[in-house]
C-alpha positions as CSV (number, residue, x, y, z in Angstrom):
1,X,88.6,-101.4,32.8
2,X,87.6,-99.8,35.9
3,X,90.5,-97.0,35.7
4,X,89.5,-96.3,32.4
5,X,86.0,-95.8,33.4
6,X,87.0,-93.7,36.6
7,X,89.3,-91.8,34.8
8,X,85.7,-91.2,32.1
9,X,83.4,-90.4,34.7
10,X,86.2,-87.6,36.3
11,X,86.8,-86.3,32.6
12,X,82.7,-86.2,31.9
13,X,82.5,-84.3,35.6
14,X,85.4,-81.7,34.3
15,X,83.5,-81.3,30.8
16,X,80.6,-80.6,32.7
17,X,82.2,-78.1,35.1
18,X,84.1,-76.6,32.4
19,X,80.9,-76.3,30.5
20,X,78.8,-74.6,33.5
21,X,80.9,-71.6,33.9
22,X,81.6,-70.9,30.0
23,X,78.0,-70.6,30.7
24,X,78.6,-68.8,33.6
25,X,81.2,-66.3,31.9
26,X,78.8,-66.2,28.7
27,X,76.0,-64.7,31.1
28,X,78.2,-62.2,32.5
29,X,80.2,-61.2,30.3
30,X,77.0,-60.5,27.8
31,X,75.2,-58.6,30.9
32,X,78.2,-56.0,31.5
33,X,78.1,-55.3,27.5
34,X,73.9,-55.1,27.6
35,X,73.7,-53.9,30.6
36,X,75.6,-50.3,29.7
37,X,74.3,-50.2,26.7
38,X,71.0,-50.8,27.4
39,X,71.1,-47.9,30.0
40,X,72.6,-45.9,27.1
41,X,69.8,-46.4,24.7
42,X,67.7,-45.1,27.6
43,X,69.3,-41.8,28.3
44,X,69.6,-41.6,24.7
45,X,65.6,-41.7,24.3
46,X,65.6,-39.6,27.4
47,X,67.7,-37.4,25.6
48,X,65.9,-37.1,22.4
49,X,62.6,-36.0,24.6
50,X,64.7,-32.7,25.7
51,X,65.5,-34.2,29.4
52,X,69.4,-33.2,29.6
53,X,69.6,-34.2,33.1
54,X,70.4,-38.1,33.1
55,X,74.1,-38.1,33.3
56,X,76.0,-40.8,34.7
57,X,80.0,-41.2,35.4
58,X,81.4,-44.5,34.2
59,X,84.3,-46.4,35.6
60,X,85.2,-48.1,32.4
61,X,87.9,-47.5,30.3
62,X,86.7,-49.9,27.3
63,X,84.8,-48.6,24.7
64,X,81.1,-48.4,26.2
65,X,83.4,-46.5,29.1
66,X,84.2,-43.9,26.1
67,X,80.7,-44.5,24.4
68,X,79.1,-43.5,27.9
69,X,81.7,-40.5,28.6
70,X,80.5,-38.8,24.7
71,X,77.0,-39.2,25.6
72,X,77.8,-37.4,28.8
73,X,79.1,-34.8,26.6
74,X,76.8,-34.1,24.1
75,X,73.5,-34.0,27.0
76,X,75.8,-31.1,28.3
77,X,76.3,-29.7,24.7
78,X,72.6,-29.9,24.2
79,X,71.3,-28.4,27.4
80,X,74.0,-25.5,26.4
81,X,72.3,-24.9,23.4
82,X,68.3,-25.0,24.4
83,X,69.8,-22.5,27.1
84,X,71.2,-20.5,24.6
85,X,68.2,-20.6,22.3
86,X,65.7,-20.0,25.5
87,X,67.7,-16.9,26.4
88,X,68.3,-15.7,23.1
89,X,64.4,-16.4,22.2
90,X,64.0,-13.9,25.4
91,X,65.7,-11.4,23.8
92,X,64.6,-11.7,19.9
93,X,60.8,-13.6,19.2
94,X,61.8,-17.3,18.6
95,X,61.2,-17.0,14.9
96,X,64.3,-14.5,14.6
97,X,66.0,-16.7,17.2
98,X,65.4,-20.0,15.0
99,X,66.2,-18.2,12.1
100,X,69.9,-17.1,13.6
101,X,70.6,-20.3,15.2
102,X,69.3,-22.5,11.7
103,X,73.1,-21.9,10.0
104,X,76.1,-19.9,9.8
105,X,75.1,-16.6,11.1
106,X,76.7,-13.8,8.8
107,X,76.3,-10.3,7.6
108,X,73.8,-9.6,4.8
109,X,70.7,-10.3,4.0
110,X,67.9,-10.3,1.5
111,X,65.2,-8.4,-0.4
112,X,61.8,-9.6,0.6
113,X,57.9,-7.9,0.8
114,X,56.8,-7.3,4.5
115,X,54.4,-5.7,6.2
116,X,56.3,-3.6,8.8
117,X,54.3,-2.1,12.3
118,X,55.7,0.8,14.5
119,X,53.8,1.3,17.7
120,X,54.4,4.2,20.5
121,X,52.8,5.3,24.2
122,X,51.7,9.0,23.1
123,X,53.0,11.8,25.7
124,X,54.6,8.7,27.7
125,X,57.1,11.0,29.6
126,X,53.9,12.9,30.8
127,X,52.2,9.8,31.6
128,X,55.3,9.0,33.9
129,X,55.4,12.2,35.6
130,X,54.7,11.7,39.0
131,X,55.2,7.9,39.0
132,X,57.9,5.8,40.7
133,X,60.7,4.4,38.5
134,X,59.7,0.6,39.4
135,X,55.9,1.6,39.0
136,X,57.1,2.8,35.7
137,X,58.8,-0.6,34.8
138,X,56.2,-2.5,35.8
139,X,53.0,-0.5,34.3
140,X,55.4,-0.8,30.6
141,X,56.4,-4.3,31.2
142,X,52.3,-4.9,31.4
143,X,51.7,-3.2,28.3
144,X,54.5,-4.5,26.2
145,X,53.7,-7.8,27.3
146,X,49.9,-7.7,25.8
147,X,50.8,-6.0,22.7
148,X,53.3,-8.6,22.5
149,X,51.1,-11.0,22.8
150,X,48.3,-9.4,20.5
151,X,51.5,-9.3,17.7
152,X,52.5,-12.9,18.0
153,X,48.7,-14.3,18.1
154,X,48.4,-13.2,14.9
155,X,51.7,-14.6,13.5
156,X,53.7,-11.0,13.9
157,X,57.4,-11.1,14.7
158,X,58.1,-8.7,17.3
159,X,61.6,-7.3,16.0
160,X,62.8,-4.9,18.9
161,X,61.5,-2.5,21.7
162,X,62.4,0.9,21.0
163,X,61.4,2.3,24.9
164,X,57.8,2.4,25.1
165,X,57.5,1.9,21.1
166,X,57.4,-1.7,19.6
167,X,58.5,-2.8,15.5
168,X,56.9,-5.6,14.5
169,X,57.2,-7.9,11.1
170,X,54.8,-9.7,9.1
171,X,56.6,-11.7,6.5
172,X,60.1,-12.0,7.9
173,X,61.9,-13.9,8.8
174,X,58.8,-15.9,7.9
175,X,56.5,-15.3,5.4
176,X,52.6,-16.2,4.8
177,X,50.5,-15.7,2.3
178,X,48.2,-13.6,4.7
179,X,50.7,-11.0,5.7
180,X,49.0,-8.0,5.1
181,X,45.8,-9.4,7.3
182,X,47.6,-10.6,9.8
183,X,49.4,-7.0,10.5
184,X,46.2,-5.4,10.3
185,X,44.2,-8.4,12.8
186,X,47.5,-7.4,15.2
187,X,46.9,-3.7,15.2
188,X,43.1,-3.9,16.2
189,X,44.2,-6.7,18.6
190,X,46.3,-4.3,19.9
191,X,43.5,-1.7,20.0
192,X,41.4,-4.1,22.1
193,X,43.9,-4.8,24.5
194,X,44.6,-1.4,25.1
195,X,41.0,-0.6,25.4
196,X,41.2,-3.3,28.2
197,X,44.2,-2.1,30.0
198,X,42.4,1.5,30.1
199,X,39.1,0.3,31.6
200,X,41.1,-1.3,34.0
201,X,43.4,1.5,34.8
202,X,40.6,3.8,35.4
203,X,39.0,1.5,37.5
204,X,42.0,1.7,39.9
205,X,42.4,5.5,39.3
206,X,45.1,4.9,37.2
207,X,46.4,7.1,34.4
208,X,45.2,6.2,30.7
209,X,47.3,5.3,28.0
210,X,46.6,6.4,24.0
211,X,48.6,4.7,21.0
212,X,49.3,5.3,18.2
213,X,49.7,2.8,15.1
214,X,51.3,2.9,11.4
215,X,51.6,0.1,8.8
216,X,53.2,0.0,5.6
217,X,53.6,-2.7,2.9
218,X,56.7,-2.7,0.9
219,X,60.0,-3.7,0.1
220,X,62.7,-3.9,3.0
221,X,66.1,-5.8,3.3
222,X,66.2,-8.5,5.9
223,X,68.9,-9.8,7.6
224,X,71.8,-9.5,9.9
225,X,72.6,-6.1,10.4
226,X,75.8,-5.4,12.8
227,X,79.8,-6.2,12.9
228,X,81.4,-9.3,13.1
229,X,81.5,-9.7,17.1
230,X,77.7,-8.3,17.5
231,X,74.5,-8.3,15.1
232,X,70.9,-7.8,15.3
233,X,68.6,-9.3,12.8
234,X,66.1,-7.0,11.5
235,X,64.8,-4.8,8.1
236,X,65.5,-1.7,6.7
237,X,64.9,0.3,3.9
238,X,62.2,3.1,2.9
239,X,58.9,0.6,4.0
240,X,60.8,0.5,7.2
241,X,61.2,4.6,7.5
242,X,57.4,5.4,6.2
243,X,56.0,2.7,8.9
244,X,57.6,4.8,11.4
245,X,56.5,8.3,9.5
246,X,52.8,7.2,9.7
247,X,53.1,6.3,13.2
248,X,54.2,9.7,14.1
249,X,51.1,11.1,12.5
250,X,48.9,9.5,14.1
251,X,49.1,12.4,16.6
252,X,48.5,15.0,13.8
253,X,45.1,13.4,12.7
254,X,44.3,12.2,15.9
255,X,43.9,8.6,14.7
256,X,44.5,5.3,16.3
257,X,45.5,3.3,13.5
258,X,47.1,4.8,9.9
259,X,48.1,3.1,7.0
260,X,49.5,3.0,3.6
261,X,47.7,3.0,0.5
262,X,50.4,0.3,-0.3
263,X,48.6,-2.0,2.9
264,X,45.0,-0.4,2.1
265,X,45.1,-2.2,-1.3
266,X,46.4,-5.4,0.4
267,X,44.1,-5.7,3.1
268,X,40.6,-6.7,2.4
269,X,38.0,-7.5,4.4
270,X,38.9,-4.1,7.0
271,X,37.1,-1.1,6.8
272,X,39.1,2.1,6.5
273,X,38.9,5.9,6.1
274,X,40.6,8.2,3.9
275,X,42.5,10.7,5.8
276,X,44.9,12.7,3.3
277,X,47.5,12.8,0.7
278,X,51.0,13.6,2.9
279,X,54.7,14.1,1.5
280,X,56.1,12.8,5.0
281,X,59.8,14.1,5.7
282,X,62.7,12.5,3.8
283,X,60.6,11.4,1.1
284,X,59.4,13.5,-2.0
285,X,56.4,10.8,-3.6
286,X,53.4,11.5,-1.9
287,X,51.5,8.8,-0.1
288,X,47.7,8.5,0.4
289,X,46.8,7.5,4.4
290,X,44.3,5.6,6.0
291,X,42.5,5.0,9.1
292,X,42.0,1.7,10.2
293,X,38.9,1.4,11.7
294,X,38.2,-2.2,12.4
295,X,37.1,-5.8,10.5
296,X,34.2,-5.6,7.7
297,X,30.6,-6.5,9.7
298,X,32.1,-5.2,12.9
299,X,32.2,-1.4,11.7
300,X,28.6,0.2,13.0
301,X,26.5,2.4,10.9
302,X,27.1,5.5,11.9
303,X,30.7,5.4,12.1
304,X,30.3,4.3,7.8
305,X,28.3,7.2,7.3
306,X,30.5,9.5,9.2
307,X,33.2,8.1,6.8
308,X,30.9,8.4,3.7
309,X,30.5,12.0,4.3
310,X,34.0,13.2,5.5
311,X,34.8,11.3,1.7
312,X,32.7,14.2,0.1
313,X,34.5,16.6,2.0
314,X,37.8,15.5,1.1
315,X,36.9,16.1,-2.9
316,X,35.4,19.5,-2.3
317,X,39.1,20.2,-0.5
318,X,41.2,18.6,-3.1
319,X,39.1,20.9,-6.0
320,X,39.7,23.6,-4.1
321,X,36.2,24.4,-3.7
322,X,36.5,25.6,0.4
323,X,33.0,27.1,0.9
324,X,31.5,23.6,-0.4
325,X,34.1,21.5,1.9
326,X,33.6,24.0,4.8
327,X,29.5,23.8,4.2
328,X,29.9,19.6,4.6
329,X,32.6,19.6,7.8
330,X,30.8,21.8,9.9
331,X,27.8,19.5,10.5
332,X,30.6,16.7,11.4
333,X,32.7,18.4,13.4
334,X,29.5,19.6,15.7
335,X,28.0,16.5,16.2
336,X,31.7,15.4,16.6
337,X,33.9,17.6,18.2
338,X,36.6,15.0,19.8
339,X,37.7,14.2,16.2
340,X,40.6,15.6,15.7
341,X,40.5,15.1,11.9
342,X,37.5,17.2,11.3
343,X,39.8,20.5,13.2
344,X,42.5,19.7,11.3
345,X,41.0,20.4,8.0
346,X,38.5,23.3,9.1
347,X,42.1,25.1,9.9
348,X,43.8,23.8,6.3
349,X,40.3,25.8,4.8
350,X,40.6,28.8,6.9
351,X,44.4,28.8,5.9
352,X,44.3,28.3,2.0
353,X,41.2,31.0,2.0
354,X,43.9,33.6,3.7
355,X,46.6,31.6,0.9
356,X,45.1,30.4,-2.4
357,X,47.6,27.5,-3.5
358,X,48.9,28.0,-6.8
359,X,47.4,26.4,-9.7
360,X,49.2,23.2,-9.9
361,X,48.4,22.1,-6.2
362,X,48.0,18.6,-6.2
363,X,46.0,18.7,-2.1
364,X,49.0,16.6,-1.3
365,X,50.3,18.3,2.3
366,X,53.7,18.1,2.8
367,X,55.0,17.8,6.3
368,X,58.6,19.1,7.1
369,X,59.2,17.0,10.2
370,X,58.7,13.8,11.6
């Protein structure tokens, strides 16, 4: 029996050998499949946090080789698009951006209520008289850069730069339900921080900037505007082209901050003062105007008298009754003779004394250009 138990013992050595490196293979063939893979889940996770970077080139040609090669691509295709969105959330706020990037971007758009804000540098080629080109750059690049700033804080959309003028949005591309607030919170932010920049500016002997400020409330279109090859997203419509109206009179009336009726009657909790009833060009329905003069509680006494009495002047006016209205500005416009406001209607006296209006004047003052 001894072959027979030789030949055992060599067959139980080969069963054992042969059952050590199946093992053997097992192991490594199960570590070059986990292995890879394992390394995939983690640039995948890395991936998922925003970190592009982690590519690796495989020598594989199976298919984890593959696998490995398509994650490669789609980290590139990723980083392409954050780039993309970065750049293009440089060039529009990142609410427009998100909004053009969230589908198929296409002509049209849609009727919505916003609150739309034109802002402009008054006399700003006087301003730059004098002043280098890059100084220029720089001293607007400041100043854009904190109104920007004061628009988006209070959940603005900053649609373009028009030069030294900015149009802003409240309530598109996104809308709240405190629109109207948050336009008017932006313009007195933006108030302050010109305030800011002028104490600053005169502190380094530096020329001082004034602003001016309209708001309207109203229906625009919203959308992509453009061709095929090239499109901006933005609103348009009347709201759009009386916003810009009452920013241009701010320089008549000598007022920081003018708004609608429309935004007036939207916006409690701000303190404002009547100003006038204005046909502004292109438009034949008359519009009554405000000046914004700051938040409820923050307003000081003297400024709410000031505005209770120039009220009483404004009815004497409007009922034609020029010796009353005449009897009630004086008094204002000598303890204050830097408001522009209180001139403005001593002259429309003087002038409808020299030429009655007719008897259906309505007081509304029509202006004939922008």
């Amino acid at each position: 029996m001894s072959p027979y138990r030789a030949l055992e013992q060599r067959l139980i050595v080969l069963f054992a050998l042969g059952l050590s490196l199946s093992a053997l293979m097992a192991m490594f063939l199960g570590r070059s499949v986990s292995s890879p893979v394992l390394a995939l889940v983690n640039r995948v996770g890395r991936i998922e946090q925003g970190d592009y970077s982690a590519t690796s080139r495989s020598l594989r040609r199976d298919e984890i080789g593959r696998l490995e090669t398509s994650v490669n691509n789609m980290a590139s295709g990723l980083a392409e698009r954050e780039k993309v969105r970065d750049l293009l959330g440089k060039v529009v706020s990142r609410e427009i951006a998100e909004e053009l990037m969230s589908g198929e971007v296409k002509l049209g758009g849609e009727t919505r209520v916003a609150t739309i804000l034109f802002s402009d540098i008054r006399d700003f080629t006087a301003l730059c008289e004098g002043r280098a080109p890059e100084n220029i750059l720089e001293m607007l690049n400041h100043y854009l850069s904190e109104i920007s700033a004061a628009i988006e804080d209070n959940k603005g959309v900053v649609d373009k730069y028009l030069g030294d003028a900015v149009m802003a949005l409240f309530g598109a591309p996104v809308s709240t339900a405190n629109d109207v607030a948050n336009a008017l919170a932006a313009a007195l932010a933006m108030r302050e921080k010109v305030r800011q920049m002028n104490a600053a500016n005169k502190a380094a002997g530096l020329p001082l900037m004034k602003t001016g400020i309209g708001l309207h409330t109203g229906e625009v279109v919203a959308g992509n505007l453009g061709s095929a090859n090239r499109l901006n997203y933005t609103v348009i419509g009347d709201s759009v082209n009386l916003a810009s109206r009452l920013e241009a009179l701010t320089k008549q009336y000598g007022a920081g901050i003018l708004v609608s009726e429309d935004t007036c009657l939207q916006g409690p909790g701000f303190v404002y003062r009547e100003l006038d009833m204005v046909r502004v060009k292109g438009k034949t329905k008359p519009v009554r105007i405000y000046e914004l003069l700051g938040h409820e509680g923050e307003v000081s006494a003297e400024e709410l008298a000031l505005t209770r009495q120039f009220d009483k002047v404004l009815a004497s006016y409007r009922q034609c009754d020029w010796d009353a209205a005449e009897s009630l500005l004086r008094p204002l416009l000598a303890s204050h003779p830097d408001v522009e406001v209180f001139k403005l209607y001593l002259e429309r006296i003087q002038a409808c004394r020299a030429y009655p209006p007719g008897p259906n004047w309505d007081g509304v003052y029509t202006f004939t250009a922008k």
